[in-house]
OpenMM code with the backbone's topology and positions (N, CA, C; nanometers):
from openmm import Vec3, app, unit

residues = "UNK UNK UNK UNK UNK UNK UNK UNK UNK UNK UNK UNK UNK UNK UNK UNK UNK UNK UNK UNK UNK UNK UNK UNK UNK UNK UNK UNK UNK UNK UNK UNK UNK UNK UNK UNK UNK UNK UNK UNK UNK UNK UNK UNK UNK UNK UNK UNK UNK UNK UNK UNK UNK UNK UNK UNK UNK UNK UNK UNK UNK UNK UNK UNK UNK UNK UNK UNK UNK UNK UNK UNK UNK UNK UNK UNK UNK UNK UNK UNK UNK UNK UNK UNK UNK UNK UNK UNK UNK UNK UNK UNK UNK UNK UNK UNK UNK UNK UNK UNK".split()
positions = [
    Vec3(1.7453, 12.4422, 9.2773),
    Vec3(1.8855, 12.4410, 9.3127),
    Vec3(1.9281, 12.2960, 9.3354),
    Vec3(2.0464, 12.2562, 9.2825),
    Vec3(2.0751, 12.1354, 9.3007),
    Vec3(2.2113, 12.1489, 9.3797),
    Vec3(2.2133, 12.0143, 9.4678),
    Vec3(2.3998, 12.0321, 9.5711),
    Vec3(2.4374, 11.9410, 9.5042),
    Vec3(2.5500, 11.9646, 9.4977),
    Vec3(2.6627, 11.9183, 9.4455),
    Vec3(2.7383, 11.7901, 9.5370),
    Vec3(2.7555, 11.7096, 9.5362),
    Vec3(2.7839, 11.6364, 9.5896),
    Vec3(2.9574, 11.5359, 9.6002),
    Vec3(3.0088, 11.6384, 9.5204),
    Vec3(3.1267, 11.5639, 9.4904),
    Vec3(3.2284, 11.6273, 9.5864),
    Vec3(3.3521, 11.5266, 9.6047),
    Vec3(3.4468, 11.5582, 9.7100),
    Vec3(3.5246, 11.6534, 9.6404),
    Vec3(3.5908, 11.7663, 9.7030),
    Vec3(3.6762, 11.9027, 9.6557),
    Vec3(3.7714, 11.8749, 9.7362),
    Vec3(3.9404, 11.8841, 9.7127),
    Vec3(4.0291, 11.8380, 9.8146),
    Vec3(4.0635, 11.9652, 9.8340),
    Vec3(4.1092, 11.9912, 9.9977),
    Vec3(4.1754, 12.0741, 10.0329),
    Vec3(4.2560, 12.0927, 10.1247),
    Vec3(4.3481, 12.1993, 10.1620),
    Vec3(4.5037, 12.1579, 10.2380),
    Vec3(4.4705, 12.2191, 10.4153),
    Vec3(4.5528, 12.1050, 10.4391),
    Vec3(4.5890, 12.1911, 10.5837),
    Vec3(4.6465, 12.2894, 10.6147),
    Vec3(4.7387, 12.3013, 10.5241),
    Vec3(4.8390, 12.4426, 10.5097),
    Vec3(4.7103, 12.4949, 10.4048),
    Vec3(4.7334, 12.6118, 10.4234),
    Vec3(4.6907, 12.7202, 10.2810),
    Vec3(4.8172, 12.8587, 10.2862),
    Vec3(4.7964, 12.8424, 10.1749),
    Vec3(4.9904, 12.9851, 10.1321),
    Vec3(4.8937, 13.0937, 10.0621),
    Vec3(4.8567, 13.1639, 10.1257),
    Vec3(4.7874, 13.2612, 10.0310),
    Vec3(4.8688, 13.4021, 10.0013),
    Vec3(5.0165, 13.3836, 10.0112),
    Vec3(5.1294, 13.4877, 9.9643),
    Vec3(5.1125, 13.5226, 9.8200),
    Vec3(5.0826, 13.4407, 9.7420),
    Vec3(5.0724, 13.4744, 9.6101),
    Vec3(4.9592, 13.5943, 9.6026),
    Vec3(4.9061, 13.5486, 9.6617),
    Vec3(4.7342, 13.7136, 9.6336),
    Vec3(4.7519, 13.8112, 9.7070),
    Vec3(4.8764, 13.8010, 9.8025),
    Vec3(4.8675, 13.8759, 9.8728),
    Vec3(4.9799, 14.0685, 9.7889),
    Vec3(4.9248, 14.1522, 9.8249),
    Vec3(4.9590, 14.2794, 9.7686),
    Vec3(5.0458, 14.3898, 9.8712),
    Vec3(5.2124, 14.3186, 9.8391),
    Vec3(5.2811, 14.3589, 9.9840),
    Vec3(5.3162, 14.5456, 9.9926),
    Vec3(5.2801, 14.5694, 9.9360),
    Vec3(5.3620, 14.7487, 9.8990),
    Vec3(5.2258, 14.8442, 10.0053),
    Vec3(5.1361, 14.7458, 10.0922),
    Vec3(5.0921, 14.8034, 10.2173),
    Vec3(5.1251, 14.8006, 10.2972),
    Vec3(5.2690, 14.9007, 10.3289),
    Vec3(5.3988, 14.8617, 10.4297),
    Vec3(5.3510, 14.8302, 10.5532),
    Vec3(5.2334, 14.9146, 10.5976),
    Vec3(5.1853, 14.9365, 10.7191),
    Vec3(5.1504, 14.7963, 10.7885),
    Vec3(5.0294, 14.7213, 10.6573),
    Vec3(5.0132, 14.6232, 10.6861),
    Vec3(5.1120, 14.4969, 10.6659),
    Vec3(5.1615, 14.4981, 10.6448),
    Vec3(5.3163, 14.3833, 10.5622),
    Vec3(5.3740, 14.4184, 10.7138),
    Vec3(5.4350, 14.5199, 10.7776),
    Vec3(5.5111, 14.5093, 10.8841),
    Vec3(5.4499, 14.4793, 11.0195),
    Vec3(5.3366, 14.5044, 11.0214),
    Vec3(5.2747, 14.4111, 11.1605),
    Vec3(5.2537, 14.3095, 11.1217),
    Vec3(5.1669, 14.2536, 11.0342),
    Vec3(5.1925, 14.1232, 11.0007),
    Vec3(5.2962, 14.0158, 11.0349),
    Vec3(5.4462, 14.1210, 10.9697),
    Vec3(5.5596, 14.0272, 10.9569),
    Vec3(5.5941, 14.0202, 11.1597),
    Vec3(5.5437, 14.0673, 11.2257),
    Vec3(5.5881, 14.1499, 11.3268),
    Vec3(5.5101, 14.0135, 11.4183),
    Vec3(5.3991, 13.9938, 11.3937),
    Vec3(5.3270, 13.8794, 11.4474),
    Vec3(5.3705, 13.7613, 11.4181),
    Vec3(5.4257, 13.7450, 11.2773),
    Vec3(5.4225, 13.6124, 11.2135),
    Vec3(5.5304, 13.5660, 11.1569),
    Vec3(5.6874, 13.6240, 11.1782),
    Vec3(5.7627, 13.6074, 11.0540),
    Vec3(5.8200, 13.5141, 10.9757),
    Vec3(5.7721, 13.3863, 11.0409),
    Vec3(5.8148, 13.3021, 10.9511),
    Vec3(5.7169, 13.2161, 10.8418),
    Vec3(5.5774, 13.3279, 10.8214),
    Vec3(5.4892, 13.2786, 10.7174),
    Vec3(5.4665, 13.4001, 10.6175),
    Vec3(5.5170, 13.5316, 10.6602),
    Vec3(5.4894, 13.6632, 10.6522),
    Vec3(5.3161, 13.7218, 10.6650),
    Vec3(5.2829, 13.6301, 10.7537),
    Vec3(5.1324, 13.6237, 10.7713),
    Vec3(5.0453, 13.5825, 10.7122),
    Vec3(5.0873, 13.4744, 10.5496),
    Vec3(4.9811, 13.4331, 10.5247),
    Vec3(5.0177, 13.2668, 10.4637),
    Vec3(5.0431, 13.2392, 10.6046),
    Vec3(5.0387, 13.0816, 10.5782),
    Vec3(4.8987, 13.0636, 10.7311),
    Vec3(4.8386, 12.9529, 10.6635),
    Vec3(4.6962, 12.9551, 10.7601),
    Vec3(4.6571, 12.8468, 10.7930),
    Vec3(4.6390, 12.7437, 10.8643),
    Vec3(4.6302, 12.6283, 10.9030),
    Vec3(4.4546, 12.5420, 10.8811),
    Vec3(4.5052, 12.4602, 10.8481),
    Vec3(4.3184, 12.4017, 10.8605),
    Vec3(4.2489, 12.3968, 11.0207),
    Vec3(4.1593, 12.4618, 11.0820),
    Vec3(4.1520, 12.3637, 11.2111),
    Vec3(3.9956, 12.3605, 11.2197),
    Vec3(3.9045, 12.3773, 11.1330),
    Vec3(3.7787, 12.3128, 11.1322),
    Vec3(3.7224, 12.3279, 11.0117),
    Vec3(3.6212, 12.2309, 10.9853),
    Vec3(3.5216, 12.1874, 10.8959),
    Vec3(3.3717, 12.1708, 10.9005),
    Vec3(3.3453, 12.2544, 10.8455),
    Vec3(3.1903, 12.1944, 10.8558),
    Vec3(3.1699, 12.1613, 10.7054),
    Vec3(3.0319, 12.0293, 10.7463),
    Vec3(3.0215, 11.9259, 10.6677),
    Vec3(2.8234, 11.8821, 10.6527),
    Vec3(2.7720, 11.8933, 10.5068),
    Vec3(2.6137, 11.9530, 10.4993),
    Vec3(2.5768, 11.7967, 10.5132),
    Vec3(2.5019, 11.7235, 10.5254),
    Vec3(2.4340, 11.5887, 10.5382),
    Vec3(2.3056, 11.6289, 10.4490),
    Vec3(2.2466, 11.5793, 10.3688),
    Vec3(2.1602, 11.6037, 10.3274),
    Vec3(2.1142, 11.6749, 10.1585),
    Vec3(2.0471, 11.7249, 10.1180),
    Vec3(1.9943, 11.7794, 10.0073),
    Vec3(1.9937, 11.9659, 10.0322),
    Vec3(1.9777, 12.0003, 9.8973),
    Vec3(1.9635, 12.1556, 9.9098),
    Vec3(1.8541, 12.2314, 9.9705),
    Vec3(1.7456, 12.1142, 9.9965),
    Vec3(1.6469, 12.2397, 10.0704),
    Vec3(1.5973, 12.1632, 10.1847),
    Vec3(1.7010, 12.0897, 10.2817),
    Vec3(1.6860, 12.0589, 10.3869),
    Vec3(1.8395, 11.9396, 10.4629),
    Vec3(1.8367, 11.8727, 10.5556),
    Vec3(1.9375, 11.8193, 10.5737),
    Vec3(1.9913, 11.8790, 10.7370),
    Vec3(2.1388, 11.8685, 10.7951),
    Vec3(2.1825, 11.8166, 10.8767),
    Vec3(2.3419, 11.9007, 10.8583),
    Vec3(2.3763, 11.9562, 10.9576),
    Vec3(2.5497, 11.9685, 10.9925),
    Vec3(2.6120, 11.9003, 11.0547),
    Vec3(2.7261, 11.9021, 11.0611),
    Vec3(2.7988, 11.8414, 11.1315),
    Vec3(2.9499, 11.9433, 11.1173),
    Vec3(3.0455, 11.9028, 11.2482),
    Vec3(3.1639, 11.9794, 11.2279),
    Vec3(3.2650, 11.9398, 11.2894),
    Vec3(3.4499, 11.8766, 11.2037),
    Vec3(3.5384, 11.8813, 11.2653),
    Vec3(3.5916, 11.9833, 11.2868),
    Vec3(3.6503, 11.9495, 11.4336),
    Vec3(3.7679, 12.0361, 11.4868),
    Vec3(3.8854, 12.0336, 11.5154),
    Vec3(3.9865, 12.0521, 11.5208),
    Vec3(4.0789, 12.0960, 11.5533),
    Vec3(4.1179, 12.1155, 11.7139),
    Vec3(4.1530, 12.0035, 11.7814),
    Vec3(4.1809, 12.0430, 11.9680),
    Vec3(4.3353, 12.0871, 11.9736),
    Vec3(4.4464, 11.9865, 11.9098),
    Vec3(4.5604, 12.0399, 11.9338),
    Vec3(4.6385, 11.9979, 11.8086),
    Vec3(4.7389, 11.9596, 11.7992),
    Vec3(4.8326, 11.9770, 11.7450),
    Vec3(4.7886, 11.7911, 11.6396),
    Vec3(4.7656, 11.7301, 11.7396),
    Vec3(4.7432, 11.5546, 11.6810),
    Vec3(4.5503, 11.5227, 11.6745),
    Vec3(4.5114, 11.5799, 11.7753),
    Vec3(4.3623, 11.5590, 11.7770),
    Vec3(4.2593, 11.6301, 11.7305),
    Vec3(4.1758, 11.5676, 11.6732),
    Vec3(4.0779, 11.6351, 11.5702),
    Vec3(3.9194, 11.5582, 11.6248),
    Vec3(3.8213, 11.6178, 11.6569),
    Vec3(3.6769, 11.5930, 11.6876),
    Vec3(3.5657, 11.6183, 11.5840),
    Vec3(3.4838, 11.5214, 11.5580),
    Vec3(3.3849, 11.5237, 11.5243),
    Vec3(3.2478, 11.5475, 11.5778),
    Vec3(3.1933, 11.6507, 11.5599),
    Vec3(3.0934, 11.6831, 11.6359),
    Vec3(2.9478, 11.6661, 11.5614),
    Vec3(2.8338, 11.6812, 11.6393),
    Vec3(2.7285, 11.6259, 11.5990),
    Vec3(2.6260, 11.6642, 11.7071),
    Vec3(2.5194, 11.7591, 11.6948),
    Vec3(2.4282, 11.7786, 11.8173),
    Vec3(2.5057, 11.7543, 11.9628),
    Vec3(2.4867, 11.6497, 11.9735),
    Vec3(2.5398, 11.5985, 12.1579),
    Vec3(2.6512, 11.4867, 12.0868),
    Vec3(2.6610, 11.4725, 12.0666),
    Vec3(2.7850, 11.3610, 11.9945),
    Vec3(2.9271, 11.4633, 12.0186),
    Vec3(3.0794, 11.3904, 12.0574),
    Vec3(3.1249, 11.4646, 12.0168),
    Vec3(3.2460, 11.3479, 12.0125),
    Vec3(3.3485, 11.3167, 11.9121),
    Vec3(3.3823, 11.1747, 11.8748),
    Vec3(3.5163, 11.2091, 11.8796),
    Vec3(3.6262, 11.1418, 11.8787),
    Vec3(3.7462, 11.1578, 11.7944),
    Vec3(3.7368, 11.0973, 11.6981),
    Vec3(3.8301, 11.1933, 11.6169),
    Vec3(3.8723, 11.1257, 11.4849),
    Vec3(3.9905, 11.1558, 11.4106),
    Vec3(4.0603, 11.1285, 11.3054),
    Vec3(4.1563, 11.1726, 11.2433),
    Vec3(4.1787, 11.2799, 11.1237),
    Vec3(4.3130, 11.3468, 11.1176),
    Vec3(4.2541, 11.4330, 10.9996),
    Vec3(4.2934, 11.3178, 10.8802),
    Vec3(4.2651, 11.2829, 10.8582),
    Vec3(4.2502, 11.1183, 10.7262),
    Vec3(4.1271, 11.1625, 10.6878),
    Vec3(4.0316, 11.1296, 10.8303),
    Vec3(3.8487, 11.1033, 10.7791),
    Vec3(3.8488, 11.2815, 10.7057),
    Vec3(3.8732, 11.4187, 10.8345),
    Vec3(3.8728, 11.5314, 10.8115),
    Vec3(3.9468, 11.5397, 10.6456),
    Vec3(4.0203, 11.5078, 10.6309),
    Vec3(4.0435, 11.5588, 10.4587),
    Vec3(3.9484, 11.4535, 10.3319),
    Vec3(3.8811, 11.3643, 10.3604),
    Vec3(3.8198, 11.2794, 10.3029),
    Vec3(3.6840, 11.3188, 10.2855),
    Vec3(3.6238, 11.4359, 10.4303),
    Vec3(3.5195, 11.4654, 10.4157),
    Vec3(3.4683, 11.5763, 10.3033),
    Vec3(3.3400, 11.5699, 10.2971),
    Vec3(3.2572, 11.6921, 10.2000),
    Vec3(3.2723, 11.8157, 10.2397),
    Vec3(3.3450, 11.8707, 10.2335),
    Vec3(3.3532, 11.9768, 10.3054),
    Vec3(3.2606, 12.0828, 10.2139),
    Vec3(3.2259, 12.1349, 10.3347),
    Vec3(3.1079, 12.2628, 10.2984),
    Vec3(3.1792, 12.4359, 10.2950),
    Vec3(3.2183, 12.3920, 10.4592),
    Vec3(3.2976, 12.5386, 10.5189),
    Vec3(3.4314, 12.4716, 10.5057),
    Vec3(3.5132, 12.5769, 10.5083),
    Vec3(3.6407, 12.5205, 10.5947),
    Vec3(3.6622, 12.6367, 10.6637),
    Vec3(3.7421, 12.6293, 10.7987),
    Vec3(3.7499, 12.7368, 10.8502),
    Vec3(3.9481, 12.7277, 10.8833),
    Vec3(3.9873, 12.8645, 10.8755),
    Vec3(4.2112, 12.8564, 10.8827),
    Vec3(4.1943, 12.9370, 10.9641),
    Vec3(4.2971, 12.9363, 11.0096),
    Vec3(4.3414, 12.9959, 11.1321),
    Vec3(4.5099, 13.0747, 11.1121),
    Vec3(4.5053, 13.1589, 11.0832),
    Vec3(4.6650, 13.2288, 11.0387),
    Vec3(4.7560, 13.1654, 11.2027),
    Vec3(4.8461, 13.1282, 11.0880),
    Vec3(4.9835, 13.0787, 11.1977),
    Vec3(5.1047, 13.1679, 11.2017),
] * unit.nanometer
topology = app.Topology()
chain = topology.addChain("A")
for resn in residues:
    res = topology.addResidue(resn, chain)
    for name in ("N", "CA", "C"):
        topology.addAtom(name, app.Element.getBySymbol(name[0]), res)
C-alpha cells in the first residue's frame, strides 16, 4: 500500500443540498425546523486530523475548532494555536463538519 501524499483542498463551508433527496417530508421539516437558513445541509469545518508519516506506521495529529476565530493544533501533550491558513494548507486525512 502506498500513501499518497499530495495536498486535497477543502472548504470550510460544505453545501451538501445538491445530494440531498428532499420529498422525505418528515425529514426535510425537522431539519428545516432546526436549521432554516441552510435547510440543514450547510456544515461547517471545525476539525482535522492530519497522518505524519508512511502507510504502515507514523503519527496523528489534530486541528480544532474552539470558536468562531480560534483554531488549535494538537499533538500528544502539545496543544498550540494556530490559524485556519495553516488548517486549510494542511494534509488532511479526516475532516470532521459540524451541521450549522
Amino acid at each position: 500500500m502506498i500513501k499518497i501524499e499530495q495536498h486535497v483542498e477543502f472548504p470550510q463551508k460544505l453545501d451538501i443540498s445538491p445530494f440531498l433527496f428532499y420529498n422525505r417530508k418528515r425529514w426535510y421539516d425537522d431539519t428545516l425546523a432546526r436549521s432554516p437558513q441552510s435547510n440543514g445541509a450547510l456544515y461547517e469545518l471545525v476539525g482535522v486530523i492530519v497522518h505524519h508519516g508512511a502507510s504502515n506506521g507514523g503519527h496523528y495529529t489534530a486541528y480544532r475548532k474552539l470558536n468562531e476565530k480560534k483554531w488549535v493544533n494538537t499533538s500528544d501533550t502539545h496543544v498550540v494555536p494556530t490559524s485556519i491558513h495553516e488548517v486549510l494548507r494542511s494534509n488532511l486525512y479526516i475532516g470532521v463538519f459540524e451541521r450549522v
